[in-house]
C-alpha positions in Angstrom: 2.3 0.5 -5.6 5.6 -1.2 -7.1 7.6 1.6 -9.2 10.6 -0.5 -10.4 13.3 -1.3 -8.6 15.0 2.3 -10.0 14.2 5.5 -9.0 12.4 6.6 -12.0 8.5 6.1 -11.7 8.0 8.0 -14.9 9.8 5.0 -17.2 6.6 2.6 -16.2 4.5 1.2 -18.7 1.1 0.2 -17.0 -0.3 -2.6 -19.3 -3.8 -1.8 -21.4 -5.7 -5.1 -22.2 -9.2 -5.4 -22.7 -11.5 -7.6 -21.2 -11.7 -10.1 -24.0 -7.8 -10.0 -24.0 -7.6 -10.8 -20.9 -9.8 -13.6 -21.2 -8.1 -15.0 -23.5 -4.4 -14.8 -22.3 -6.6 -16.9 -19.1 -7.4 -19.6 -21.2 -3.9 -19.8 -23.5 -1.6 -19.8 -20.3 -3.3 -21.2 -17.6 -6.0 -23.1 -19.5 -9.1 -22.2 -17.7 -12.0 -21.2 -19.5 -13.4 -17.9 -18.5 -17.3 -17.2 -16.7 -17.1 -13.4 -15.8 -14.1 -11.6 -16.0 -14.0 -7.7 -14.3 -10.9 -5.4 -14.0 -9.7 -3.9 -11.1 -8.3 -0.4 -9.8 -4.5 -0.7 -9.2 -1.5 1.8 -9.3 1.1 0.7 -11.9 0.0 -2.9 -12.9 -3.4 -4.1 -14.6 -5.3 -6.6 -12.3 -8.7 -8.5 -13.5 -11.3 -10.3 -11.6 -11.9 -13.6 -13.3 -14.4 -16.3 -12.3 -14.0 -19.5 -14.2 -16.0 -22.2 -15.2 -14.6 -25.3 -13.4 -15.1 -27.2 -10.2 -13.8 -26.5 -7.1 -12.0 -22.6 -6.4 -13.4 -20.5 -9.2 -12.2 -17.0 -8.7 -9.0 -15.6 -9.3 -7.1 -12.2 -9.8 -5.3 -11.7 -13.4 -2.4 -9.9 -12.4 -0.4 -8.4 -15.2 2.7 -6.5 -14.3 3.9 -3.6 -15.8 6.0 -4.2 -18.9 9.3 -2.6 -16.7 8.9 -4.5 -13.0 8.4 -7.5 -15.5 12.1 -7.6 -16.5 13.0 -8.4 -13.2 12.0 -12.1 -13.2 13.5 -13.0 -9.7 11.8 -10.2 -8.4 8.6 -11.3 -9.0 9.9 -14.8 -8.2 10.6 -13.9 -4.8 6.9 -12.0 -4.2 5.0 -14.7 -5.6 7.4 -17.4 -3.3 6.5 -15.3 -0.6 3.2 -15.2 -0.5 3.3 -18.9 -1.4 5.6 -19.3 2.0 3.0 -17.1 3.7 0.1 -19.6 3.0 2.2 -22.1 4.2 2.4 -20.3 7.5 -1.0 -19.8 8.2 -1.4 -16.5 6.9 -4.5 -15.3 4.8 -2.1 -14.7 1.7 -3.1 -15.5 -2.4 -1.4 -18.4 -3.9 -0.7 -19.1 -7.8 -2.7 -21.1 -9.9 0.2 -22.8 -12.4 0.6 -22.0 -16.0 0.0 -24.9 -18.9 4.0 -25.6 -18.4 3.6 -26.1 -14.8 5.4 -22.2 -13.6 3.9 -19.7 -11.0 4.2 -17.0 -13.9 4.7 -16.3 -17.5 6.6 -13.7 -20.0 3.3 -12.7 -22.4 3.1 -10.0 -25.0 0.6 -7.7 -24.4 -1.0 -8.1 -28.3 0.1 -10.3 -31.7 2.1 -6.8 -33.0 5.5 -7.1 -33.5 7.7 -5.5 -31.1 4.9 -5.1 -28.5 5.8 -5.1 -24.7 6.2 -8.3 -22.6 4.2 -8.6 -19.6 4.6 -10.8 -16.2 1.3 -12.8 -16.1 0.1 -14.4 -12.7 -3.4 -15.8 -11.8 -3.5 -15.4 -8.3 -6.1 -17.2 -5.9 -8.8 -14.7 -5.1 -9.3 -13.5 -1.6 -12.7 -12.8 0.1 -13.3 -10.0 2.3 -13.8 -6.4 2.5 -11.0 -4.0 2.4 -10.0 -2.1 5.5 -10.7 1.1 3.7 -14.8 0.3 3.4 -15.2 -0.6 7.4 -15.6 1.9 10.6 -12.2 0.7 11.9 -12.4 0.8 15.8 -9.6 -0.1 18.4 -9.7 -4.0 18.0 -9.0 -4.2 14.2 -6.2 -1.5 14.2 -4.4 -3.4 17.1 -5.0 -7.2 15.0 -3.5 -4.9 12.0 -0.4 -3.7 13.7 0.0 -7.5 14.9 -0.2 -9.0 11.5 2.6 -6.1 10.2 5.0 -7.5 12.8 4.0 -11.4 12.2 4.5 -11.2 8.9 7.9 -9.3 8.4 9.1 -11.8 11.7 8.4 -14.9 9.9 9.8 -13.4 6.3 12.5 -12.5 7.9 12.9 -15.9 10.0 12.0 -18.3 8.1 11.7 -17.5 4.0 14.5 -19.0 2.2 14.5 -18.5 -1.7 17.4 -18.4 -4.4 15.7 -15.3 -5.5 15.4 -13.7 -1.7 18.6 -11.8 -3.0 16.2 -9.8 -5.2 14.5 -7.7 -2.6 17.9 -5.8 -1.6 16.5 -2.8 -4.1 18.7 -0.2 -3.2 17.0 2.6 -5.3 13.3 1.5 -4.8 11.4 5.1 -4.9 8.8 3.0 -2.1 11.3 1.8 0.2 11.0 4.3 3.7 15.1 4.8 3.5 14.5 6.8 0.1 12.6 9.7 1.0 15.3 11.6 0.3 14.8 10.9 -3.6 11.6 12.7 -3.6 13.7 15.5 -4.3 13.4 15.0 -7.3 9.6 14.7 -8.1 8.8 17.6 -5.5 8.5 20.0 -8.7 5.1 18.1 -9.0 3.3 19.7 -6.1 3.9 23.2 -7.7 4.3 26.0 -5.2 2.1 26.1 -2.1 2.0 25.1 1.6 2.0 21.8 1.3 5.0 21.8 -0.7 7.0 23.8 1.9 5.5 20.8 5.0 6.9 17.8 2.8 10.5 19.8 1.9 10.6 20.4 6.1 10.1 16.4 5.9 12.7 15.5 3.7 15.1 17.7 5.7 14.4 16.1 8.9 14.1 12.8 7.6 18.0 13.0 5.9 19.3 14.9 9.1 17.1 12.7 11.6 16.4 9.7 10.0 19.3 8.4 7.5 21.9 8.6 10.4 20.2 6.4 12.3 19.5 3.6 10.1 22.0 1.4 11.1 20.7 1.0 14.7 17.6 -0.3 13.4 16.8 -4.0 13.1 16.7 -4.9 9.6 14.1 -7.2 8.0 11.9 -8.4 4.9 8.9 -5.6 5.1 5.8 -6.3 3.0 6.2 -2.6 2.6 2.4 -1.9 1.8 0.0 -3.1 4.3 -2.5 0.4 3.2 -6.1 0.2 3.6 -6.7 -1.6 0.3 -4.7 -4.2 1.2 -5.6 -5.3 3.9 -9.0 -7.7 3.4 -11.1 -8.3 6.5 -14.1 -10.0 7.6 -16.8 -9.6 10.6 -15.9 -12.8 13.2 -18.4 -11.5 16.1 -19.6 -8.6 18.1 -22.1 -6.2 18.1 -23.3 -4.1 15.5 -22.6 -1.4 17.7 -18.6 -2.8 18.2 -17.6 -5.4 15.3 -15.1 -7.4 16.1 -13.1 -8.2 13.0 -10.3 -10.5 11.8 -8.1 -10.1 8.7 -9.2 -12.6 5.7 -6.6 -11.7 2.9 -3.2 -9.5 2.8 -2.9 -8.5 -0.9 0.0 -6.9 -3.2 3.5 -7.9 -2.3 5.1 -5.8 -5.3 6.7 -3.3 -2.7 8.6 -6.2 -0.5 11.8 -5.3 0.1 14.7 -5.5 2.5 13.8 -2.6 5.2 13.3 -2.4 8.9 11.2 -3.7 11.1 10.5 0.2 12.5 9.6 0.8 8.8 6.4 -1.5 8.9 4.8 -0.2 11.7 4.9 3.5 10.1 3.9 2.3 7.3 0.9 0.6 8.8 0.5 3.5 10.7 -0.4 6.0 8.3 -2.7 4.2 6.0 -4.7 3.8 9.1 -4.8 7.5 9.7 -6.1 7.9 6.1 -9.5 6.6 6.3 -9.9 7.8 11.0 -12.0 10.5 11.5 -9.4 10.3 14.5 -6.7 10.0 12.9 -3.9 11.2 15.1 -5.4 8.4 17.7 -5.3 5.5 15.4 -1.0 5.2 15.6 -1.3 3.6 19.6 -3.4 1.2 18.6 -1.6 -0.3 15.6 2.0 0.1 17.4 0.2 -1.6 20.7 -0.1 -4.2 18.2 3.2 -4.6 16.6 5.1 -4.8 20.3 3.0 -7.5 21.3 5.1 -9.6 18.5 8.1 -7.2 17.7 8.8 -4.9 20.7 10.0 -1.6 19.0 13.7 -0.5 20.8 14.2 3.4 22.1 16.1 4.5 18.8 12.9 2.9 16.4 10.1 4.3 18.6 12.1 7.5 18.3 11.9 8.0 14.4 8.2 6.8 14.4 7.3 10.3 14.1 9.3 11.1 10.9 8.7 7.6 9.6 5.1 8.2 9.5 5.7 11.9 7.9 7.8 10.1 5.1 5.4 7.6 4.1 2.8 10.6 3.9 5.6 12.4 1.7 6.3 9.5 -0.3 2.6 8.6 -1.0 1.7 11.9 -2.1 4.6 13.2 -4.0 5.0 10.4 -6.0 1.1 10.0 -6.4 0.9 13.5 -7.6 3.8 13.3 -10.0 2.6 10.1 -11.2 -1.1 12.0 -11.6 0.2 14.5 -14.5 1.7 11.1 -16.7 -1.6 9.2 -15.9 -4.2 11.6 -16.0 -6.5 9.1 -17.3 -6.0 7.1 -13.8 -5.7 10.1 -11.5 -8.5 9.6 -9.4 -7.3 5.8 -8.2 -3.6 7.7 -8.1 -4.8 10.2 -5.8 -6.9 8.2 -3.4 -4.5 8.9 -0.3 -4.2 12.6 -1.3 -8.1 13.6 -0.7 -7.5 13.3 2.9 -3.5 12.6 3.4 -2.7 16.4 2.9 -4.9 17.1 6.0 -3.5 14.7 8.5 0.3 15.5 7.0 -0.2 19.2 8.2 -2.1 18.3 11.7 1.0 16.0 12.3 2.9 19.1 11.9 1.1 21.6 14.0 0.3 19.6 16.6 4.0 18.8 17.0 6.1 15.7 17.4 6.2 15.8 21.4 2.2 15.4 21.4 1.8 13.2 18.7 4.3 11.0 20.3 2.5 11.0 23.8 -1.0 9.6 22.3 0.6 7.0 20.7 2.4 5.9 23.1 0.5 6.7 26.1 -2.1 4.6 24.1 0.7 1.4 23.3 1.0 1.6 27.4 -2.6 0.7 28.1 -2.4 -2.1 26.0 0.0 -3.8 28.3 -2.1 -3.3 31.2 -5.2 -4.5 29.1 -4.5 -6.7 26.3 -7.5 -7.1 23.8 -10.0 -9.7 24.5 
């Protein structure tokens, strides 16, 4: 859900190629020869499903990056490096498949007309697995999800060296948790109604509760969208009736930034309320397993609460100002919004004090009874 490294979602340019365009920018770049090629949803970029015909891995994901996040070559140098450093590590992360010239990406104009827009072309390995979003998630999978979040921003943050690293200092990023205070400014997009007056109570708390504390949180590299569609999973054993599950494929690293690791947990947090029919008791499980990697301190479990609200803020505000310059895409834009708005005011009436107390009256258990 990359929106430049700016604060101005509005300036994006998602690409438009066709099918048979795409197939052929496969072939001219990368020199593969394409079987069955599909497109798939996504928020500002355009993302294809390509099988080719050759031996050996055959799928891949045609990632084209919208024509602004595409000037920002070490940028996208640092994602891709990243999840290249990830595979590495033993994580279930895409890797590139090179260009002709031997690069992990290439500058491409969207069509032969003069003048047209430049796009950052990647053909990324294709992951198998079902996304988080299409499975009854139950107590096991949130907890291996919340341990993954903290794993991954640990070693990042560790271990990844990269010229390019610099690049994910993105002071202005509309997705980064610290800006919720710049929603401010796309607010006017949620009209006037309850919900409206709930997200400006938000941003209020967030600047006066939030932003002071920043600086006593420990800082990191957060993957800074681990949401139910990006998170791929498969079934490793169980019962039909309890499914034991185990992550096959973290995908879309265009919101990586320099953060927190308090930052990751929320954000974790609320896409797992999103899909719960229980969603207020979903946040123990996920935090339970966070700590069991990165032990949140007194000041970070504090701000969990408001975290969590300003993801919901972010996600929505920007999804529904997004909505009304992409109506033609408004029903991928406004996935989180069908049930979002709901949990966002139950988080609200039922208080921060409660909330707080299932969460981490749930987190508690865990250390008493790890998961088998």
């Amino acid at each position: 859900m990359s929106s430049g490294n700016d604060c101005q979602p509005q300036t994006l340019t998602k690409p438009a190629l066709g099918e048979k365009e795409a197939a052929e920018l496969v072939d001219r770049v990368f020199g593969l020869k394409v079987s069955w090629i599909g497109s798939l949803p996504s928020y500002d970029d355009q993302n294809f499903h390509v099988r080719v015909a050759a031996e050996g891995a055959d799928e891949y994901v045609l990632k084209i990056t919208n024509a602004e996040d595409s000037q920002e070559p070490d940028l996208i140098e640092a994602q891709t490096q990243a999840m290249m450093f990830l595979s590495a590590e033993g994580f279930p992360s895409a890797t590139p498949y090179l260009t002709k010239d031997g690069n992990i990406m290439s500058l491409e104009s969207g069509d032969t007309r003069p003048g047209s827009k430049k796009y950052m072309v990647r053909l990324l390995t294709y992951l198998p697995g079902t996304p988080v979003a299409k499975v009854a998630t139950n107590a096991q999978i949130l907890y291996e999800i919340g341990k993954l979040a903290a794993s991954v921003d640990k070693v990042l943050s560790e271990k990844f060296q990269h010229p390019s690293v610099k690049s994910l200092h993105r002071g202005q990023f509309i997705w980064n948790l610290a800006n919720v205070p710049l929603l401010d400014q796309y607010i006017y997009a949620l009209g006037q109604n309850k919900y409206r007056a709930v997200v400006e109570q938000v941003i209020e708390q967030f600047k006066g509760k939030v932003i002071p504390k920043l600086s006593s949180f420990r800082a990191c590299i957060n993957h800074g969208d681990l949401n139910d569609h990006n998170i791929l999973v498969d079934s490793s054993s169980g019962s039909l009736e309890n499914p034991q599950y185990r992550v096959s494929g973290i995908l879309d690293f265009s919101d990586m930034s320099y953060g927190y690791y308090v930052f990751e947990v929320a954000i974790a947090i609320m896409y797992m309320m999103i899909e719960s029919p229980d969603p207020l008791s979903v946040g123990g499980h996920v935090l339970a397993g966070f700590e069991s990697v990165v032990p949140l301190t007194a000041e970070e479990r504090g701000a969990l609460f408001l975290l969590v609200s300003g993801r919901f803020a972010q996600s929505l505000v920007i999804a529904a100002h997004t909505a009304l310059l992409y109506p033609e895409n408004k029903e991928y834009l406004t996935i989180t919004a069908k049930t979002g708005w709901k949990h966002l005011m139950t988080m609200f009436e039922v208080g921060q004090e409660a909330v707080e107390k299932t969460w981490f009256e749930t987190a508690q258990a865990y250390t008493h009874h790890a998961p088998a």
